[in-house]
C-alpha positions in Angstrom: 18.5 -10.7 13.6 18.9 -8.6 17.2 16.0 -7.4 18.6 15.1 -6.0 22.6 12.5 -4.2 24.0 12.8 -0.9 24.8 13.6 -0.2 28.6 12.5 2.8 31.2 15.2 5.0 30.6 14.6 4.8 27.0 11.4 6.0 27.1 10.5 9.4 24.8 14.1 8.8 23.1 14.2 8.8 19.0 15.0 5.7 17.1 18.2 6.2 16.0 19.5 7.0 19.8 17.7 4.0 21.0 19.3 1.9 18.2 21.8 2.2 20.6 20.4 -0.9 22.7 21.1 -3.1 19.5 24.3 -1.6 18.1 25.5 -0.9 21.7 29.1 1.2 21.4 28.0 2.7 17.6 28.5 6.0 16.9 24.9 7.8 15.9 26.0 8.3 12.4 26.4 4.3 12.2 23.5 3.9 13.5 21.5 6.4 11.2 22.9 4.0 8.5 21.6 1.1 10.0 18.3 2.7 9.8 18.9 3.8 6.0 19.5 0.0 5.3 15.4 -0.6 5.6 15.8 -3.0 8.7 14.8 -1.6 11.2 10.5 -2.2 13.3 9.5 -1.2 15.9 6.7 -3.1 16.6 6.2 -4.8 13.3 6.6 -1.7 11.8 9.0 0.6 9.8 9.5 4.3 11.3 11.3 6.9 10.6 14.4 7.7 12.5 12.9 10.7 14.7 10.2 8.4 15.5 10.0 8.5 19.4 9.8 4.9 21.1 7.9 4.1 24.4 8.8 1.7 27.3 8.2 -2.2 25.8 8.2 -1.6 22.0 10.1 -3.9 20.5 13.3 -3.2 18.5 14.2 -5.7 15.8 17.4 -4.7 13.8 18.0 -7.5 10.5 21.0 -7.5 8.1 20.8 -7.9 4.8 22.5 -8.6 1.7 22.4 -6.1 -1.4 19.9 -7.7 -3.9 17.9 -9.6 -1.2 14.5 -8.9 -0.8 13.4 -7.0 2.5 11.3 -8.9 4.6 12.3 -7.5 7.6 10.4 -4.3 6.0 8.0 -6.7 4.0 9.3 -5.5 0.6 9.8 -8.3 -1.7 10.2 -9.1 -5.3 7.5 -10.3 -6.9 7.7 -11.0 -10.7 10.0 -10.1 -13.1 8.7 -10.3 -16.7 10.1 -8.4 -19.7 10.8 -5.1 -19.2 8.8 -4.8 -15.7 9.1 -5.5 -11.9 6.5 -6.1 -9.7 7.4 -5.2 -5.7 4.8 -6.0 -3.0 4.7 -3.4 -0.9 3.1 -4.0 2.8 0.8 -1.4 4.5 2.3 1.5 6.4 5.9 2.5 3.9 6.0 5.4 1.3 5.6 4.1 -2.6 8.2 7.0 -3.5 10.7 8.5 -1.9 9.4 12.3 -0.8 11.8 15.3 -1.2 13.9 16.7 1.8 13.1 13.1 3.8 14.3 10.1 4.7 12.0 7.5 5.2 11.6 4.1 4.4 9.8 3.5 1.0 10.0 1.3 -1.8 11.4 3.4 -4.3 15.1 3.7 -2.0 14.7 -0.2 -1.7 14.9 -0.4 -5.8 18.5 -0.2 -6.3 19.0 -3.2 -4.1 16.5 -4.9 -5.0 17.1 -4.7 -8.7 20.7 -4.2 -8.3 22.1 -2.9 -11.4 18.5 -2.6 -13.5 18.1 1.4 -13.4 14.7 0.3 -12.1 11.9 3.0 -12.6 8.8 3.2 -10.1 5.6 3.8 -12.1 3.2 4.0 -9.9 2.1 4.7 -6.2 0.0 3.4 -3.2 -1.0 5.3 -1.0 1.2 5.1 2.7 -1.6 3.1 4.1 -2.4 0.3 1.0 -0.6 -2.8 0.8 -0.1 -4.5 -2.8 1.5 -4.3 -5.6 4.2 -1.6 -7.4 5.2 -1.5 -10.4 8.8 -0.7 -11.7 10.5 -0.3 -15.3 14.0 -1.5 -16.3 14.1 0.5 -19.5 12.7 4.5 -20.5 10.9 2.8 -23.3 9.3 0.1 -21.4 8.2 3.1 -18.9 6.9 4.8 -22.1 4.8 1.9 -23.1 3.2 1.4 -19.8 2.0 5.0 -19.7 0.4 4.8 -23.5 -1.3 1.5 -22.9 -2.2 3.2 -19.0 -3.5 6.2 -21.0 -5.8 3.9 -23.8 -7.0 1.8 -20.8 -5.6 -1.5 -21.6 -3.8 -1.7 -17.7 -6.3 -3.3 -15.2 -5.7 -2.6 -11.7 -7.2 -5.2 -9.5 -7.9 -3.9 -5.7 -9.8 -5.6 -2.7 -11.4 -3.5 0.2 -12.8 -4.1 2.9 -15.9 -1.9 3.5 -18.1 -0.7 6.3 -21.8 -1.1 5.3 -23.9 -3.7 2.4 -23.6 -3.9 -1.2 -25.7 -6.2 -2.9 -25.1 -5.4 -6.2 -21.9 -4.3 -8.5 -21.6 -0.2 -8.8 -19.4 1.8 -10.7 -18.8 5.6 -9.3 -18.4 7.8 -12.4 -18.1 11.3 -10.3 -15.5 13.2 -10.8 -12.5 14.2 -8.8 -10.9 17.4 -7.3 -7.2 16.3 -6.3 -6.1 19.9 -6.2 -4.0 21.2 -3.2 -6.2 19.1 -0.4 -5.1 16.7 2.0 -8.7 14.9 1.1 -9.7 14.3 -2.7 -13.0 15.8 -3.1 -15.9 13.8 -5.1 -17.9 16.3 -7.2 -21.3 16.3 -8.9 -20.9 15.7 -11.9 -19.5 12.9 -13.7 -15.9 12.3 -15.0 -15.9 12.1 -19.5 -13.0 10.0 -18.8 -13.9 6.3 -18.1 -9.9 5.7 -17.0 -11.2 7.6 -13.5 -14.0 5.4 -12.9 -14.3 2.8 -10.0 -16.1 -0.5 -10.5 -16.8 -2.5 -7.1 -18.5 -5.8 -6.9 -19.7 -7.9 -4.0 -18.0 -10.6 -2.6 -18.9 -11.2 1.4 -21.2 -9.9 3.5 -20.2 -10.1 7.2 -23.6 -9.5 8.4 -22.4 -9.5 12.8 -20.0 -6.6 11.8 -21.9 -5.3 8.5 -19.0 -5.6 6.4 -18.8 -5.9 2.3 -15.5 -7.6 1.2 -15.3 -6.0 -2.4 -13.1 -6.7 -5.8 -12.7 -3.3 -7.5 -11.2 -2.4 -10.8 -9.8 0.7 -12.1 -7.3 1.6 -15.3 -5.5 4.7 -14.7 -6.5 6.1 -11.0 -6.1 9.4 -9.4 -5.0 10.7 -5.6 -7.5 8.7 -2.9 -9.7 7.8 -6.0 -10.6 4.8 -4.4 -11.0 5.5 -0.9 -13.0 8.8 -2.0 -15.4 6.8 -4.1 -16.2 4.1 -1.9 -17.3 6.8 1.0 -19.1 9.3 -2.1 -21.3 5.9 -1.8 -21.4 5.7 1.9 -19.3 2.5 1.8 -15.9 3.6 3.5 -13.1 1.5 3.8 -12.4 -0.2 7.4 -9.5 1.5 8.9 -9.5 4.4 6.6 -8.8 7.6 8.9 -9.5 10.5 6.1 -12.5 8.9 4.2 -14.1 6.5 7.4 -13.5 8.0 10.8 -10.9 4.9 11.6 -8.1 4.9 13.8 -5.5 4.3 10.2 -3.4 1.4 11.9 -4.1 -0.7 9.3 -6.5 0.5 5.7 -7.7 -2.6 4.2 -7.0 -2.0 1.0 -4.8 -3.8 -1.0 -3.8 -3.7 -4.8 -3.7 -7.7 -5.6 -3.8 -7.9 -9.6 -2.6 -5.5 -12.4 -2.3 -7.2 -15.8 -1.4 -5.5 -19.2 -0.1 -6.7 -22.8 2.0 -9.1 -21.8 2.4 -8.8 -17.8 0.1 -10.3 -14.9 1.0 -10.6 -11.4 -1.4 -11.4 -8.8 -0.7 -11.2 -4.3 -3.3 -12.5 -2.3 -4.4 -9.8 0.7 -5.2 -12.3 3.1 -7.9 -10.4 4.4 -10.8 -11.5 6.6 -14.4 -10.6 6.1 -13.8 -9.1 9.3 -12.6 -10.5 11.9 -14.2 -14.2 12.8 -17.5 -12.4 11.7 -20.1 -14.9 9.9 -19.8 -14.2 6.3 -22.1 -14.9 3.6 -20.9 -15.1 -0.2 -22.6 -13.2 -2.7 -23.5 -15.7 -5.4 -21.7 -15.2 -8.5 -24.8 -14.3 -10.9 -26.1 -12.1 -7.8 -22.5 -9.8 -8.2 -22.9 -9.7 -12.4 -26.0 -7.7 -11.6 -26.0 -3.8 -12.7 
């Protein structure tokens, strides 16, 4: 692994010029395919190769070998089990791959990460949630996972970090308005379809920073559903920048558990109540209250 940071006269310059500084004598097209090989931060973090550096980032440029995991991008393989794949993806990278563009995402990462599977991505965070993707090896398998998806039997395990207390567990049945917005809009009345609900429950409370560490379920999900929810009931995530007014560095929100006939997979989040806060639990037969 090569890595500098970046000096004065680099400063303003696009990645794949200063990419330069670690592949010194490439041409630009060599190093645009450095880039395309997903190891590439700046920072810690994946960028696109427009993306304009400043004076002291640093530049970290890994090889890697075709069916390794990523973690230079923080990609890995999680589980194979059957017919499915489980990816984690980290915060901060593209679920799909988006038309007419070429950045990073897990869906370009597939083919060598599942060299030679024809793996299929079934479902999406969004650029900001960490956690886990889901990917079929077969059509039917992809088939099967969007008939038990659409009869409720896939449980999608999140946790979030919110701003604000909840005592008690909540479920927001209101439906949603994901129609040609950059924001998903929560409307009056609520959804027939249990499959777009959100259930949260207490875990934490950091009372110094009034902060509610949640678990929340859904079983299908929709654009922001989520993130929308959570604010409709005046608990926004920390770090959100549509739904909570934060800065979007880092959202914490993480996918950690989805589980269906036959397939479980579980990634810890490793997040903090917030950060060296005094938490206090919320007893177990507290949470199971409605």
């Amino acid at each position: 692994m090569n890595e500098m940071l970046v000096p004065e006269d680099m400063d303003g310059a696009r990645l794949d010029q200063a990419l330069e500084l670690l592949l010194p004598g490439s041409s630009l097209r060599e190093r645009r395919r450095a880039w395309e090989a997903g190891a590439v931060l700046v920072d810690g973090r994946a960028r696109s190769k427009g993306f304009r550096v400043s004076v002291g980032q640093r530049l970290v440029l890994a090889a890697r070998e075709r069916g390794e995991s990523s973690p230079v991008l923080g990609v890995r393989l999680l589980s194979v089990q059957g017919d499915y794949a489980a990816l984690f993806k980290p915060g901060g990278m593209h679920s799909a791959a988006i038309a007419g563009r070429d950045n990073p995402s897990v869906e370009r990462l597939l083919p060598e990460l599942l060299p030679g599977r024809g793996a299929r991505l079934l479902n999406r965070l969004d650029f900001l949630t960490s956690g886990i993707v889901l990917a079929a090896l077969t059509p039917e398998a992809a088939a099967r996972y969007y008939e038990l998806e659409d009869a409720g039997r896939v449980t999608k395990e999140y946790r979030a970090l919110v701003r604000g207390c909840l005592e008690w567990p909540v479920t927001v049945m209101n439906a949603l308005d994901t129609d040609g917005r950059k924001k998903t809009k929560v409307l009056a009345r609520e959804d027939e379809s249990p499959l777009r609900w959100t259930r949260a429950e207490p875990l934490e409370y950091d009372e110094d920073h009034d902060r509610t560490l949640l678990k929340v379920v859904i079983h299908k999900g929709a654009r922001h559903q989520i993130r929308a929810h959570l604010a409709h009931v005046l608990l926004p995530i920390v770090g959100d920048p549509l739904y909570g007014g934060g800065e979007g560095e880092r959202l914490f929100l993480h996918h950690g558990r989805l589980s269906f006939e036959g397939f479980e997979v579980a990634v810890e989040s490793g997040f903090p109540v917030a950060g060296g806060g005094t938490g206090r639990t919320i007893p177990q037969d507290d949470a199971s209250k409605n």
